[in-house]
N, C-alpha and C positions, 0 to 999 in steps of 0.2 A: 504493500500500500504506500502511494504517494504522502510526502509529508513535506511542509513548508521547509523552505531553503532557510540555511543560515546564514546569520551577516555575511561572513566568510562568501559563504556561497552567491548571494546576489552578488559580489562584486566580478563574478567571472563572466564574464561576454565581452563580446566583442573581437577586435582585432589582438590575435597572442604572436608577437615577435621571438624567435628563437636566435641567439646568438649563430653565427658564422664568422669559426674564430681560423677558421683556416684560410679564408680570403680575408679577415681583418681582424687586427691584434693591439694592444695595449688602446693609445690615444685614438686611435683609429677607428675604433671600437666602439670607444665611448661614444665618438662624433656620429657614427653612424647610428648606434642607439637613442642618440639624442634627438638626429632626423628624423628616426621612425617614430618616437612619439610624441613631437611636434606635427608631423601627421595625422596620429590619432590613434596609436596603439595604445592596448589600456593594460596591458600584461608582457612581461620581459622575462623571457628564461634566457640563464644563463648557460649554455651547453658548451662542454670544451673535455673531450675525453683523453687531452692529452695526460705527461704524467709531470709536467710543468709546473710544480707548488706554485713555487714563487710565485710565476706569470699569472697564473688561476688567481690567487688569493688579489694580486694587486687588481686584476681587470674586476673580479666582483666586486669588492671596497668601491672602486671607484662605481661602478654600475648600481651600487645601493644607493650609493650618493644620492648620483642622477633620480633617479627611480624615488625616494623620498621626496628630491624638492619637485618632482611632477606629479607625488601624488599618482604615481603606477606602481602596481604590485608588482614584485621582482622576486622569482621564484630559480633555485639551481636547478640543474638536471643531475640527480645522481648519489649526488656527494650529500648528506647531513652534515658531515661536520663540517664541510664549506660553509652549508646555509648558516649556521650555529656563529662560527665564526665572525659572517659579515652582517649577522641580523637581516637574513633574509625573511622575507613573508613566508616560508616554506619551498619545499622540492616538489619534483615531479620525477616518480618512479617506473623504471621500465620493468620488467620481467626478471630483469637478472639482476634488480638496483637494492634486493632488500624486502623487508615486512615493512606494511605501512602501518601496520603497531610497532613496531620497534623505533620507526621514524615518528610518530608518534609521541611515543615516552621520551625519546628523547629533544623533540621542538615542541612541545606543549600541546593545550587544547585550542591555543587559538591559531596554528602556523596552517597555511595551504599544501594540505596534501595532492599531486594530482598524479592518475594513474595511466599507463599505458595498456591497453585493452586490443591493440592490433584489430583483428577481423574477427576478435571471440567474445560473445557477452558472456557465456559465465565467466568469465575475468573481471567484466564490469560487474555481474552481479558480486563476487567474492572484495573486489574492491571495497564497492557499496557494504558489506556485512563489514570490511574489516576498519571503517570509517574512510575513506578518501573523499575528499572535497569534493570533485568532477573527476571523470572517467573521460579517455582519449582515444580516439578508432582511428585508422587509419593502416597504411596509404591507402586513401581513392582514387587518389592519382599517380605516372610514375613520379619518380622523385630521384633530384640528382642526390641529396644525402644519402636516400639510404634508396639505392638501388632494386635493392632485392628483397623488398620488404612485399611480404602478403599484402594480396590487394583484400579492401574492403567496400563494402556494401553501404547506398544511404540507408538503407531499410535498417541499419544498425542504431543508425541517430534516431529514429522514428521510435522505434524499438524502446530505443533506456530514456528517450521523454516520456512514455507512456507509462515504463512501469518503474522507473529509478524516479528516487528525489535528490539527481544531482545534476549541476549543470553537465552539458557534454561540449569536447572539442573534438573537431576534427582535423587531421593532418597528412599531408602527403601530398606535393604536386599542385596545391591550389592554386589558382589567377584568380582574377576578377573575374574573367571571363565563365570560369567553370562554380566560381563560390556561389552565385545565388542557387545553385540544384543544392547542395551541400544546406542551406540555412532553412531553405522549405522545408527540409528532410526533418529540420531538427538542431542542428549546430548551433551552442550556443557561444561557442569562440570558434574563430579560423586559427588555426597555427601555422605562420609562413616564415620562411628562412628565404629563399634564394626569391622570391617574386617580388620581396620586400628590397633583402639588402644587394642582391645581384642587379638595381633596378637605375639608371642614370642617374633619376631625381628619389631619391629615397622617401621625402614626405612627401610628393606627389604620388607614388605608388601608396605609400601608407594611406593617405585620404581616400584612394580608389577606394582600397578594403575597406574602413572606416566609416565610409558613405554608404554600404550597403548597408550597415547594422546600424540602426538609430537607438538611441540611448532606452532599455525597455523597461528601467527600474524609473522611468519618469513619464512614461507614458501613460 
């Protein structure tokens, strides 16, 4: 049974930026993150699986910065003690990242969990049972990050609005062009890396996306 969202939870929609630290690093980084939510991005994951402490820990610090004084939620991919460290809103967990009790116990009761679900809901639902913020499907489209990632279905987005009480994102290969099938479906964040930061003008791509999802906690 469906149950009202929590603070936590109304704040996720929208456009969700993922870092691309392999085409941009340190200052560079931040410039480009700062584009994309000048834009209109309302969520910033930090992704970076290199095994770079140093460079990690200096590019998040400075990324919470940002992400504080605009008032965006800035969530790591992966790492708790990253997030722990730089006083992140919380992580976002893949498959092979961890329990999201354990992430949990240790960022509190009020940190953003979000969970990676690929092309299988009972993942969303087992998420959902083990507390996670929002649940994430994906790719629907190919994707140069991750290649070879299972493709998914919108009927998956359809799916966990119906019978989850969490928001959902989707990821994998989005444009403009292809995101409004995606947000009918159900999507309640787009997750973009390469459409956003691969893009000429970075906050003009970001407003693209931006423009499709009007603000629905003020509607």
């Amino acid at each position: 049974m469906k149950q009202n969202k929590s603070v936590n939870q109304t704040k996720l929609w929208g456009l969700y930026v993922i870092t691309d630290t392999v085409r941009t690093q340190r200052t560079a980084l931040v410039l480009a993150v700062g584009a994309a939510i000048a834009g209109g991005a309302r969520i910033v994951q930090y992704r970076d699986k290199s095994s770079d402490t140093e460079r990690r820990l200096a590019e998040a610090s400075a990324l919470r910065a940002l992400t504080l004084a605009h008032n965006v939620l800035f969530l790591i991919n992966d790492d708790v003690a990253l997030a722990l460290a730089v006083g992140a809103d919380g992580v976002h967990l893949g498959r092979e990242d961890g329990a999201i009790a354990a992430a949990r116990a240790q960022l509190g009761a009020h940190a953003i969990i979000g969970a990676s679900c690929y092309n299988d809901f009972a993942l969303a639902e087992q998420a959902a049972l083990a507390g996670a913020d929002y649940v994430a499907f994906g790719a629907f489209y190919p994707s140069r990050t991750k290649p070879h990632a299972v493709p998914a279905t919108p009927e998956l987005l359809t799916r966990a609005q119906a019978e989850l009480s969490l928001p959902v994102g989707a990821i994998g290969g989005i444009t403009v062009e292809n995101a409004p099938s995606l947000l009918a479906a159900g999507a309640d964040m787009l997750a973009v890396i390469s459409a956003v930061f691969a893009a000429p003008d970075i906050p003009k791509a970001a407003h693209a996306f931006a423009a499709l999802m009007p603000d629905k906690n003020q509607a």
